[in-house]
C-alpha positions as CSV (number, residue, x, y, z in Angstrom):
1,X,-94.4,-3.1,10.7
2,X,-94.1,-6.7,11.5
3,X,-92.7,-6.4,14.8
4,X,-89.1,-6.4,14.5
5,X,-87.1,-3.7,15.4
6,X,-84.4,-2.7,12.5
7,X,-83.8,-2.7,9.1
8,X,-86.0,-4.7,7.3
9,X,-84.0,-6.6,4.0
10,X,-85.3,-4.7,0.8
11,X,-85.9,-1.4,2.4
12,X,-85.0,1.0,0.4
13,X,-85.1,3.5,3.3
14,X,-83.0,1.8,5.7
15,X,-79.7,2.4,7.0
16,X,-76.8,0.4,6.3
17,X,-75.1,-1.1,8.9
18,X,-71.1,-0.5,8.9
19,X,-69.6,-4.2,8.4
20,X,-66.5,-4.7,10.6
21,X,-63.1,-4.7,8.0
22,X,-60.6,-7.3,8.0
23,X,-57.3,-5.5,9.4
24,X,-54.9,-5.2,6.8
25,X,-51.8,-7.8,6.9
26,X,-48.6,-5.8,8.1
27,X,-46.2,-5.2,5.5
28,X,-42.8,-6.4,5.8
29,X,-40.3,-3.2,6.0
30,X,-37.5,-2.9,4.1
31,X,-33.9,-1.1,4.9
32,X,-32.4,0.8,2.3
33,X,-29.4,-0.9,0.8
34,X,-26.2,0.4,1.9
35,X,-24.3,2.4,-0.2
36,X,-21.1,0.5,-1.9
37,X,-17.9,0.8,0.0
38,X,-15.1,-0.9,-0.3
39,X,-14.4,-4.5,1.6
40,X,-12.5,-3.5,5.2
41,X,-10.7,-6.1,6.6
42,X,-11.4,-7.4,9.4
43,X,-10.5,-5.4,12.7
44,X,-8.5,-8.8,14.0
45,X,-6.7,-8.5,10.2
46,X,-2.8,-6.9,10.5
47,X,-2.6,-3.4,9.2
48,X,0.4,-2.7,6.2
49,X,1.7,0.7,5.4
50,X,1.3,1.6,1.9
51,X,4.1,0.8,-0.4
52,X,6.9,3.3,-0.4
53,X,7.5,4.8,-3.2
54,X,10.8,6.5,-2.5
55,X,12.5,3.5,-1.0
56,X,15.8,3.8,1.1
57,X,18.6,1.0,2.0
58,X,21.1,1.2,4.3
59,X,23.0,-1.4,5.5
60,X,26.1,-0.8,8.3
61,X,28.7,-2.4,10.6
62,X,30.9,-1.2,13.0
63,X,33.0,0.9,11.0
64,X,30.8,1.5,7.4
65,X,28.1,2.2,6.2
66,X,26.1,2.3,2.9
67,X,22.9,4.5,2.2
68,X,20.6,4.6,-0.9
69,X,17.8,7.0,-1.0
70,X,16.1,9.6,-3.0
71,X,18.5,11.7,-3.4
72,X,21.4,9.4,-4.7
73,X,24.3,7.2,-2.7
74,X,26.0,8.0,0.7
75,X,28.6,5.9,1.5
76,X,30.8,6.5,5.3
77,X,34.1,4.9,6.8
78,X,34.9,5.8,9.9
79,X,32.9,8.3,10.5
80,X,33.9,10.2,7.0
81,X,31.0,10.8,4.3
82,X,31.0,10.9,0.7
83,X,28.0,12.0,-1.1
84,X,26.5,11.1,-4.5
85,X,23.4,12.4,-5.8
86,X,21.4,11.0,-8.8
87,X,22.6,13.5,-11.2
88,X,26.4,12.4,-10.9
89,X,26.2,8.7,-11.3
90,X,26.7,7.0,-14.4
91,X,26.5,3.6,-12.7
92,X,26.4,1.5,-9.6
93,X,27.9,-2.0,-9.2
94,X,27.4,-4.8,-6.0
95,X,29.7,-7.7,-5.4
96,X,30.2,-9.9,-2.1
97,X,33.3,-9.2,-0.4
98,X,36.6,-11.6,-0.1
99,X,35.1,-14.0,2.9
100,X,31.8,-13.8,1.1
101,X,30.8,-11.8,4.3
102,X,31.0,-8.2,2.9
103,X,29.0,-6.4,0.3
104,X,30.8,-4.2,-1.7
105,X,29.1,-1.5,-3.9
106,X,31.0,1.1,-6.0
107,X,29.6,4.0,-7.6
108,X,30.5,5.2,-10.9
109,X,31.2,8.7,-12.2
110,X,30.9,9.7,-15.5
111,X,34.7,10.2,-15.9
112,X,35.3,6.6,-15.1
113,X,35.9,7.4,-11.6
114,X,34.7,5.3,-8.8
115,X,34.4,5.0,-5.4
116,X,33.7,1.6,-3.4
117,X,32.2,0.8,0.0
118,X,32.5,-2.6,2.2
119,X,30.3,-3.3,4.3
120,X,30.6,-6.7,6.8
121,X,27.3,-8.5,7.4
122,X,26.5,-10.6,10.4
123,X,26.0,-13.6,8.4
124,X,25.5,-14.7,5.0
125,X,21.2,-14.7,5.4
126,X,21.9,-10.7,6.1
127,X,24.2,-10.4,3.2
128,X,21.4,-11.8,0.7
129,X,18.7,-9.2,2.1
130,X,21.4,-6.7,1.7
131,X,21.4,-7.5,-2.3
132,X,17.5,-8.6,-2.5
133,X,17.0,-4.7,-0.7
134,X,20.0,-3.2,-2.7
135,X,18.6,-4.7,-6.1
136,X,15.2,-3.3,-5.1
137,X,16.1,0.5,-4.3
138,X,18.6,0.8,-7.7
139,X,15.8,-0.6,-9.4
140,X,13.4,2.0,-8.5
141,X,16.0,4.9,-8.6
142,X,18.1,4.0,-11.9
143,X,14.8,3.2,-13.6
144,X,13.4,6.0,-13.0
145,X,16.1,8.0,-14.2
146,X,16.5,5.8,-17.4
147,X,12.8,5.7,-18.1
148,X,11.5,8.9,-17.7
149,X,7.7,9.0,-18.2
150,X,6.5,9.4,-21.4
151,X,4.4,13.4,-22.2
152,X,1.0,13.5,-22.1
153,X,-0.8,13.1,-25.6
Protein backbone atom coordinates (compact mmCIF):
# COMPACT_ATOMS: atom_id res chain seq x y z
CA UNK A 1 0.00 0.00 0.00
CA UNK A 2 1.26 3.43 -0.29
CA UNK A 3 -0.40 4.84 2.61
CA UNK A 4 -3.50 6.21 1.61
CA UNK A 5 -6.63 4.98 2.77
CA UNK A 6 -9.26 4.31 -0.18
CA UNK A 7 -9.58 3.34 -3.51
CA UNK A 8 -6.66 3.57 -5.36
CA UNK A 9 -7.41 4.93 -9.32
CA UNK A 10 -6.87 1.71 -11.61
CA UNK A 11 -7.85 -0.85 -9.05
CA UNK A 12 -9.60 -3.20 -10.45
CA UNK A 13 -10.85 -4.40 -7.07
CA UNK A 14 -12.08 -1.31 -5.63
CA UNK A 15 -15.39 -0.07 -4.97
CA UNK A 16 -17.02 2.58 -6.75
CA UNK A 17 -18.08 5.46 -5.03
CA UNK A 18 -21.88 6.49 -5.71
CA UNK A 19 -21.58 10.16 -7.49
CA UNK A 20 -24.19 12.57 -6.18
CA UNK A 21 -27.10 13.07 -9.37
CA UNK A 22 -28.17 16.27 -10.50
CA UNK A 23 -32.05 16.57 -9.37
CA UNK A 24 -34.14 16.43 -12.25
CA UNK A 25 -35.79 19.86 -13.46
CA UNK A 26 -39.57 19.87 -12.45
CA UNK A 27 -41.81 19.41 -15.21
CA UNK A 28 -44.30 21.89 -15.97
CA UNK A 29 -48.01 20.25 -15.39
CA UNK A 30 -50.48 20.56 -17.68
CA UNK A 31 -54.56 20.73 -17.18
CA UNK A 32 -56.63 18.82 -19.45
CA UNK A 33 -58.41 20.97 -21.89
CA UNK A 34 -61.97 21.55 -21.10
CA UNK A 35 -64.37 19.91 -23.01
CA UNK A 36 -66.34 22.26 -25.73
CA UNK A 37 -69.40 23.86 -24.53
CA UNK A 38 -71.09 26.40 -25.78
CA UNK A 39 -70.25 30.31 -25.13
CA UNK A 40 -72.66 31.53 -21.88
CA UNK A 41 -73.13 34.92 -21.60
CA UNK A 42 -72.12 36.59 -19.21
CA UNK A 43 -74.07 36.41 -15.79
CA UNK A 44 -74.44 40.54 -15.87
CA UNK A 45 -75.92 39.77 -19.66
CA UNK A 46 -80.13 40.00 -19.80
CA UNK A 47 -81.80 36.70 -20.13
CA UNK A 48 -84.51 36.36 -23.29
CA UNK A 49 -87.17 33.66 -23.37
CA UNK A 50 -87.02 31.63 -26.41
CA UNK A 51 -89.01 32.69 -29.31
CA UNK A 52 -92.64 31.66 -29.24
CA UNK A 53 -93.66 29.66 -31.55
CA UNK A 54 -97.37 29.78 -31.12
CA UNK A 55 -97.64 33.55 -30.86
CA UNK A 56 -100.85 35.30 -29.45
CA UNK A 57 -102.21 39.15 -29.93
CA UNK A 58 -104.61 40.74 -28.22
CA UNK A 59 -105.31 44.13 -28.19
CA UNK A 60 -108.46 45.73 -26.03
CA UNK A 61 -110.25 48.91 -24.83
CA UNK A 62 -112.94 49.62 -22.66
CA UNK A 63 -115.56 47.99 -24.44
CA UNK A 64 -113.62 45.39 -27.22
CA UNK A 65 -111.47 43.28 -27.54
CA UNK A 66 -109.53 41.30 -30.29
CA UNK A 67 -107.55 37.93 -29.74
CA UNK A 68 -105.37 35.88 -32.16
CA UNK A 69 -103.93 32.68 -30.94
CA UNK A 70 -103.52 29.09 -31.84
CA UNK A 71 -106.58 28.14 -32.11
CA UNK A 72 -108.08 30.83 -34.53
CA UNK A 73 -109.74 34.56 -33.87
CA UNK A 74 -111.83 35.73 -30.79
CA UNK A 75 -113.29 38.79 -31.08
CA UNK A 76 -115.76 40.45 -27.87
CA UNK A 77 -118.02 43.62 -27.57
CA UNK A 78 -119.41 44.25 -24.56
CA UNK A 79 -118.73 41.43 -22.87
CA UNK A 80 -120.29 39.12 -25.82
CA UNK A 81 -117.75 36.53 -27.64
CA UNK A 82 -117.62 35.24 -31.00
CA UNK A 83 -115.29 32.45 -31.80
CA UNK A 84 -113.34 31.57 -34.94
CA UNK A 85 -111.09 28.76 -35.20
CA UNK A 86 -108.44 28.12 -37.92
CA UNK A 87 -110.55 25.66 -39.83
CA UNK A 88 -113.45 28.30 -40.59
CA UNK A 89 -111.57 31.15 -41.89
CA UNK A 90 -111.07 31.84 -45.39
CA UNK A 91 -109.49 35.16 -44.66
CA UNK A 92 -108.65 37.96 -42.30
CA UNK A 93 -108.48 41.66 -43.22
CA UNK A 94 -106.97 44.93 -40.81
CA UNK A 95 -107.72 48.51 -41.55
CA UNK A 96 -107.42 51.70 -39.17
CA UNK A 97 -110.60 52.98 -37.95
CA UNK A 98 -112.48 56.38 -39.01
CA UNK A 99 -110.33 58.85 -36.55
CA UNK A 100 -107.33 56.73 -37.49
CA UNK A 101 -107.57 55.67 -33.75
CA UNK A 102 -109.22 52.21 -34.08
CA UNK A 103 -108.01 49.05 -35.66
CA UNK A 104 -110.53 47.19 -37.34
CA UNK A 105 -110.04 43.51 -38.33
CA UNK A 106 -112.79 41.31 -39.99
CA UNK A 107 -112.76 37.85 -40.42
CA UNK A 108 -113.91 36.08 -43.34
CA UNK A 109 -115.98 32.91 -43.78
CA UNK A 110 -115.91 30.81 -46.52
CA UNK A 111 -119.50 31.77 -47.57
CA UNK A 112 -118.52 35.39 -47.89
CA UNK A 113 -119.60 36.10 -44.57
CA UNK A 114 -117.76 38.32 -42.24
CA UNK A 115 -117.60 39.61 -39.08
CA UNK A 116 -115.58 42.82 -37.95
CA UNK A 117 -114.10 44.09 -34.65
CA UNK A 118 -113.01 47.82 -33.58
CA UNK A 119 -110.91 48.26 -31.30
CA UNK A 120 -109.80 52.14 -29.99
CA UNK A 121 -106.03 52.46 -29.21
CA UNK A 122 -104.64 54.98 -26.80
CA UNK A 123 -102.66 56.69 -29.42
CA UNK A 124 -101.56 56.30 -32.83
CA UNK A 125 -97.76 54.65 -31.55
CA UNK A 126 -100.21 51.72 -29.98
CA UNK A 127 -102.18 51.48 -33.07
CA UNK A 128 -98.92 50.73 -35.23
CA UNK A 129 -97.75 47.91 -32.67
CA UNK A 130 -101.20 46.69 -32.89
CA UNK A 131 -100.69 46.04 -36.87
CA UNK A 132 -96.67 45.35 -36.59
CA UNK A 133 -98.03 42.36 -33.73
CA UNK A 134 -101.28 41.73 -35.78
CA UNK A 135 -99.08 41.29 -39.13
CA UNK A 136 -96.79 39.06 -37.09
CA UNK A 137 -99.35 36.43 -35.54
CA UNK A 138 -101.54 36.08 -39.11
CA UNK A 139 -98.29 35.59 -40.59
CA UNK A 140 -97.35 32.68 -38.52
CA UNK A 141 -100.96 31.21 -38.39
CA UNK A 142 -102.21 31.72 -42.16
CA UNK A 143 -98.77 30.52 -43.28
CA UNK A 144 -98.87 27.76 -41.66
CA UNK A 145 -102.10 26.73 -42.76
CA UNK A 146 -101.28 27.72 -46.52
CA UNK A 147 -97.85 26.06 -46.38
CA UNK A 148 -98.14 23.00 -44.95
CA UNK A 149 -94.80 21.21 -44.57
CA UNK A 150 -93.66 19.27 -47.20
CA UNK A 151 -93.48 14.81 -46.46
CA UNK A 152 -90.50 13.36 -45.64
CA UNK A 153 -88.51 11.74 -48.74
Amino acid sequence: MNGQYGPVPGNPYAQPQPQPQPAPAPQPVYAQPPAYAPPQPPAYAPSYPPPHHNPEFLAADSRSGIVVDENGVTFDFEGQSAEFPWSEIQSIHSKPGVGGHRLMVAVVLPGGKFYECGVKARNSVTLNHWFRDLGHVLNVYLGRRDNPPLPPH
